[in-house]
N, CA, C and O atoms as CSV, one atom per row, in Angstrom:
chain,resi,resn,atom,element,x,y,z
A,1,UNK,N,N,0.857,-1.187,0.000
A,1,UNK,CA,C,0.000,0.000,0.000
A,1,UNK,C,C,0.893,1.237,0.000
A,1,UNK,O,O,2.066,1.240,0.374
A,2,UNK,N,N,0.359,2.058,-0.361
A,2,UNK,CA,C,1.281,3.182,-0.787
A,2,UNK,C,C,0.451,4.535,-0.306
A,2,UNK,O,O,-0.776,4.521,-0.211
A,3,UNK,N,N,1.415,5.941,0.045
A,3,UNK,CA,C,0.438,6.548,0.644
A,3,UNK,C,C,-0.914,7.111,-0.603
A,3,UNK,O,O,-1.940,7.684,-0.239
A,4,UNK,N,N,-0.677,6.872,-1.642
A,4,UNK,CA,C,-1.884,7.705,-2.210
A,4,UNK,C,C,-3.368,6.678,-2.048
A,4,UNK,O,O,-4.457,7.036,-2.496
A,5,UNK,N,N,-3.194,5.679,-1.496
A,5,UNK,CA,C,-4.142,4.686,-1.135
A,5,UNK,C,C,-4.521,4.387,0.200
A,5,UNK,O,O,-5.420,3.644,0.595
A,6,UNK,N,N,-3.274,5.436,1.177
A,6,UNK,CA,C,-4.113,4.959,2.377
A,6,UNK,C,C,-5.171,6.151,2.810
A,6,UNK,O,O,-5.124,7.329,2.456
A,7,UNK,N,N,-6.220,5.462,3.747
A,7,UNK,CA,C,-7.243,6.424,4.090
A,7,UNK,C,C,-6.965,7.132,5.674
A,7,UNK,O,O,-6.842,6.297,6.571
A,8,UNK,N,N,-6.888,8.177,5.967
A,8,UNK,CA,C,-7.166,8.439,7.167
A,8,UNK,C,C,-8.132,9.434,7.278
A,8,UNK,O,O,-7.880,10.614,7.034
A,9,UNK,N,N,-9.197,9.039,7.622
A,9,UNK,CA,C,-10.806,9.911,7.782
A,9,UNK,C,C,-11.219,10.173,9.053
A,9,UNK,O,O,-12.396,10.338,9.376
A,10,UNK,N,N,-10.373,10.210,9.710
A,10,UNK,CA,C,-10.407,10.740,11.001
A,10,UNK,C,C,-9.803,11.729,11.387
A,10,UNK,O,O,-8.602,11.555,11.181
A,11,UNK,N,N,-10.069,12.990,11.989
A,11,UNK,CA,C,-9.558,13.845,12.459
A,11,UNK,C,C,-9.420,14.463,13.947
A,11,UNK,O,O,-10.337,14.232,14.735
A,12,UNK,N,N,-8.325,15.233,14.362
A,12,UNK,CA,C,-8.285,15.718,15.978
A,12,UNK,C,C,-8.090,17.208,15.465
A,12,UNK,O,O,-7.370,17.647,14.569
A,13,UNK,N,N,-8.979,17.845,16.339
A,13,UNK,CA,C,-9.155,19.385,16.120
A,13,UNK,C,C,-9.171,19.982,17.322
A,13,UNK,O,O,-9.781,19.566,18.307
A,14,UNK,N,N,-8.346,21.197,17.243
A,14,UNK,CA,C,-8.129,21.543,18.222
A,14,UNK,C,C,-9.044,22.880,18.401
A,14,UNK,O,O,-9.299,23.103,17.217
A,15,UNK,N,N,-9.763,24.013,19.211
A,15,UNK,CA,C,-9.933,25.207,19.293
A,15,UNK,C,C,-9.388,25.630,20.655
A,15,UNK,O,O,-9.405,24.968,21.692
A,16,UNK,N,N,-8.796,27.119,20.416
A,16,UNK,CA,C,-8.106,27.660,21.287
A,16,UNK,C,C,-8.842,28.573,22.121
A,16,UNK,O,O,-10.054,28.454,21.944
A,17,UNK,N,N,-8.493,29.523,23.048
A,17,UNK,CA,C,-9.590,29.831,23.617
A,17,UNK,C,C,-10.176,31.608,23.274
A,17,UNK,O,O,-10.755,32.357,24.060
A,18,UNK,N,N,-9.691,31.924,21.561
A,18,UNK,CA,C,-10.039,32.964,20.715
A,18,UNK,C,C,-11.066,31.660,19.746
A,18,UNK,O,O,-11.584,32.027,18.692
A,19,UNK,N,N,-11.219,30.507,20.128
A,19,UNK,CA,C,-12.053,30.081,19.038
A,19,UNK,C,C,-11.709,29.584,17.692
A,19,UNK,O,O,-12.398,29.140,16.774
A,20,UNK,N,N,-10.144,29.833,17.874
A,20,UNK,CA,C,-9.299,29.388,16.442
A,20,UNK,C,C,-9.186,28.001,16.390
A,20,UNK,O,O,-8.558,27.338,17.216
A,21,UNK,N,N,-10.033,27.369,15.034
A,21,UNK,CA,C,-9.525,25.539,15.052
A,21,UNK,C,C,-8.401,25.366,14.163
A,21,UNK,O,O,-7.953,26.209,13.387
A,22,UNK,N,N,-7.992,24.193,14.355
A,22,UNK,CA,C,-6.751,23.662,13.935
A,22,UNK,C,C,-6.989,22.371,14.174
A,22,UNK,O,O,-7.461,21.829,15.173
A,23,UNK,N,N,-6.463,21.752,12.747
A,23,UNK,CA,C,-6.440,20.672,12.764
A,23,UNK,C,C,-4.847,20.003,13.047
A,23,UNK,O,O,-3.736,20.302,12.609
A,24,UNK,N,N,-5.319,18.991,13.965
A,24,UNK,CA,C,-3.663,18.631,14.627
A,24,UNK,C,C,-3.231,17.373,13.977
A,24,UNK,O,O,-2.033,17.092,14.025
A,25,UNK,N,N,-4.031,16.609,13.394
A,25,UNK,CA,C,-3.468,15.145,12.774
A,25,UNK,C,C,-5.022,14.643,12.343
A,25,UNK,O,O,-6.122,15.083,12.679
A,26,UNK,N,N,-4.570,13.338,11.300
A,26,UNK,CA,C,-5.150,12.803,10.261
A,26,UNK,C,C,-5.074,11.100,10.925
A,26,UNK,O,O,-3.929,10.712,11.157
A,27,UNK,N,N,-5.884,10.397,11.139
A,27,UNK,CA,C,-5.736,8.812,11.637
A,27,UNK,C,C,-6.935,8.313,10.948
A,27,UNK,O,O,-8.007,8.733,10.510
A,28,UNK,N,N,-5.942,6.707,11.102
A,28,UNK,CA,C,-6.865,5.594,10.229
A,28,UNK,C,C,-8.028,5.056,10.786
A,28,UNK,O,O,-8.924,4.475,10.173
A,29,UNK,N,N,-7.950,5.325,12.215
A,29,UNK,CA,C,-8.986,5.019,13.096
A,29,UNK,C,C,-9.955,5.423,13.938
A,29,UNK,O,O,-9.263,6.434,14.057
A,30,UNK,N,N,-10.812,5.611,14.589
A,30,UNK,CA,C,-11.874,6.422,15.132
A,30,UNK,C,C,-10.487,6.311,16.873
A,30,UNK,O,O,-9.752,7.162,17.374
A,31,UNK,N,N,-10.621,5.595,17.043
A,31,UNK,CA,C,-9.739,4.642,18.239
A,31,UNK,C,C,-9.071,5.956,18.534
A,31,UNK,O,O,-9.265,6.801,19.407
A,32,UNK,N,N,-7.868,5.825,17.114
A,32,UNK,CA,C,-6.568,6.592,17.439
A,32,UNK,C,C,-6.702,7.981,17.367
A,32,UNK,O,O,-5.865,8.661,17.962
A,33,UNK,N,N,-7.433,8.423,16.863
A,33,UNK,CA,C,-7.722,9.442,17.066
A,33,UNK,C,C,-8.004,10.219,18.561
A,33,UNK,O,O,-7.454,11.156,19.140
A,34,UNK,N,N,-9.148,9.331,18.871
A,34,UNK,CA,C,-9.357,9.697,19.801
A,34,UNK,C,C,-8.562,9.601,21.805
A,34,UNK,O,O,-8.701,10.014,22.956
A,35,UNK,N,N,-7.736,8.707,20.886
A,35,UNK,CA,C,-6.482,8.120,21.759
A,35,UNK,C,C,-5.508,9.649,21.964
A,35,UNK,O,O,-5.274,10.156,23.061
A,36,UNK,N,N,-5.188,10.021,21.052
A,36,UNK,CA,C,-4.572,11.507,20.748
A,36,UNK,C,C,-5.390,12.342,21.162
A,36,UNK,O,O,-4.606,13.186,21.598
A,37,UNK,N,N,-6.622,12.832,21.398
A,37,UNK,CA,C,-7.020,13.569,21.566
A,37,UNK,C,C,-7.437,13.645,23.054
A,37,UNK,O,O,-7.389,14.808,23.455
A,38,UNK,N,N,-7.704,13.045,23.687
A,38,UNK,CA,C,-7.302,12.127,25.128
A,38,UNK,C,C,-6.059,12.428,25.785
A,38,UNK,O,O,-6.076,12.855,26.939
A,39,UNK,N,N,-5.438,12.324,25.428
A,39,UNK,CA,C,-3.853,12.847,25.952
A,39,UNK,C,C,-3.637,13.867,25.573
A,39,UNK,O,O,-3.027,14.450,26.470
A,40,UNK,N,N,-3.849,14.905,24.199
A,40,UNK,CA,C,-3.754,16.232,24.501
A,40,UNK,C,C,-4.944,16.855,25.491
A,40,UNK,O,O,-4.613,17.954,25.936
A,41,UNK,N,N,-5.803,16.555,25.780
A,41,UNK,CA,C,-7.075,17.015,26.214
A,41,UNK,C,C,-6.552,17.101,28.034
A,41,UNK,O,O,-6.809,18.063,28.757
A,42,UNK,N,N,-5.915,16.060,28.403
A,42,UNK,CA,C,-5.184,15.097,29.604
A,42,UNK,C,C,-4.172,16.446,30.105
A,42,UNK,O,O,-4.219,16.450,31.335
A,43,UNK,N,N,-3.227,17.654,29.586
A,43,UNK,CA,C,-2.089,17.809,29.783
A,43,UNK,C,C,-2.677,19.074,30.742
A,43,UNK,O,O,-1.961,19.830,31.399
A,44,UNK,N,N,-4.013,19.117,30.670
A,44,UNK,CA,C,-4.682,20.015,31.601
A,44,UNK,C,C,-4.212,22.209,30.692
A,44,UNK,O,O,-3.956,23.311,31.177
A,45,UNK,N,N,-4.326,21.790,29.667
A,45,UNK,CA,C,-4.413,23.149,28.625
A,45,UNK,C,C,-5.790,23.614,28.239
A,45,UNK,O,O,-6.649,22.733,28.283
A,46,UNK,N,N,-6.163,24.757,27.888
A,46,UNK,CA,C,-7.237,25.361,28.043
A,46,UNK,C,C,-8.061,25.371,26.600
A,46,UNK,O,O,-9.120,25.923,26.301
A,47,UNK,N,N,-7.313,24.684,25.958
A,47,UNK,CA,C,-7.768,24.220,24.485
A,47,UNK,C,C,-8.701,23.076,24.878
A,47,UNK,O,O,-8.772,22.457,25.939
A,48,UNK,N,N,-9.426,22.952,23.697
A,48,UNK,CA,C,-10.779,21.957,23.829
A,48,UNK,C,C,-10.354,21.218,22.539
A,48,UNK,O,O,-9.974,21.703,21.473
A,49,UNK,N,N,-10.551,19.594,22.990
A,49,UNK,CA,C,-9.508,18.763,21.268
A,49,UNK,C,C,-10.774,17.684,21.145
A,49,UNK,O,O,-11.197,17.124,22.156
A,50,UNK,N,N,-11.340,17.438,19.839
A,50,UNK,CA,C,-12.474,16.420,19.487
A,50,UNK,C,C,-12.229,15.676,18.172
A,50,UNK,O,O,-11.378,16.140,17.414
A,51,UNK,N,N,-12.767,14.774,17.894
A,51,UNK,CA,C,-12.480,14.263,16.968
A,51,UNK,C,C,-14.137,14.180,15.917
A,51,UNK,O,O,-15.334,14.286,16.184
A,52,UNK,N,N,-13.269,13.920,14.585
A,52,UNK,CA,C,-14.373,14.600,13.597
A,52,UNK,C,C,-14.353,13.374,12.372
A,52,UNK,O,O,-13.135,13.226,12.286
A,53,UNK,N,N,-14.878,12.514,11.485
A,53,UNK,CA,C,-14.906,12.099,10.369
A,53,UNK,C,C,-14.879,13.090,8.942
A,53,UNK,O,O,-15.664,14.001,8.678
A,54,UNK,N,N,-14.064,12.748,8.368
A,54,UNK,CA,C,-14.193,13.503,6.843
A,54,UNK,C,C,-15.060,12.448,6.243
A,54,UNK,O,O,-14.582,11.318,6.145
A,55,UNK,N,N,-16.355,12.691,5.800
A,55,UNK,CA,C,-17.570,12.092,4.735
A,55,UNK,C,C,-17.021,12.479,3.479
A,55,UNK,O,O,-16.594,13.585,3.148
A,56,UNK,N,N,-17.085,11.497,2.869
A,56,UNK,CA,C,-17.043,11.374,1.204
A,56,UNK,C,C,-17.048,12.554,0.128
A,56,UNK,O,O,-16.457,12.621,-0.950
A,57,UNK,N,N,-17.741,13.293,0.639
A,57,UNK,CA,C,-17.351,14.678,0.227
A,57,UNK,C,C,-16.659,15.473,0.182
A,57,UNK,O,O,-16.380,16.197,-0.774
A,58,UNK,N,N,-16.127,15.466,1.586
A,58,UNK,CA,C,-14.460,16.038,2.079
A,58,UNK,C,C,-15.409,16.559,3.813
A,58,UNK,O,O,-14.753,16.423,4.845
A,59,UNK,N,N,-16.293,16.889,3.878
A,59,UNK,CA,C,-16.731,17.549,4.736
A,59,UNK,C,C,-16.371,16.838,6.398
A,59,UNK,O,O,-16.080,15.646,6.492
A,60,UNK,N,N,-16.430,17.592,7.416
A,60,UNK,CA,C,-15.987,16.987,7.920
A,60,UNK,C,C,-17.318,17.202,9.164
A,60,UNK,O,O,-18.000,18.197,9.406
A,61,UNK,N,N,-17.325,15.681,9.852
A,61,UNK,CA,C,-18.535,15.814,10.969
A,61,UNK,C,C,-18.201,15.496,12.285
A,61,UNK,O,O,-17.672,14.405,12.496
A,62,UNK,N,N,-18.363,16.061,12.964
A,62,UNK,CA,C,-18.256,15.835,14.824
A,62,UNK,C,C,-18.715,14.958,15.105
A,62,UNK,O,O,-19.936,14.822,15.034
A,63,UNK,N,N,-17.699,13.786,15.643
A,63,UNK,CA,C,-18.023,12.248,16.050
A,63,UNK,C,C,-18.426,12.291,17.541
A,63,UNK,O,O,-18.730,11.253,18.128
């Protein structure tokens, strides 16, 4: 497999506390994602981190 074939449709997003999102990483799994987002969420920072699916469209939805 090669990267133009792999999927990662999962996302960790971060917003800061002006409301600015950012996306922090791309995963293959709902899991890992949220595994990452768990431990940044964990370091006790005032940012709020969730995880999101990109749908077939590109769009992306709050899991």
């Amino acid at each position: 497999m090669n990267d133009s074939t792999i999927s990662l449709p999962w996302l960790v997003i971060r917003q800061d506390d002006n409301g600015n999102r950012y996306r922090v990483g791309r995963y293959a799994t709902r899991a890992e994602a949220q595994k990452i987002a768990d431990s940044l969420d964990g370091r006790g920072h005032k940012q709020l981190y969730w995880v999101e699916r990109i749908g077939q469209n590109g769009d992306a939805a709050r899991a």
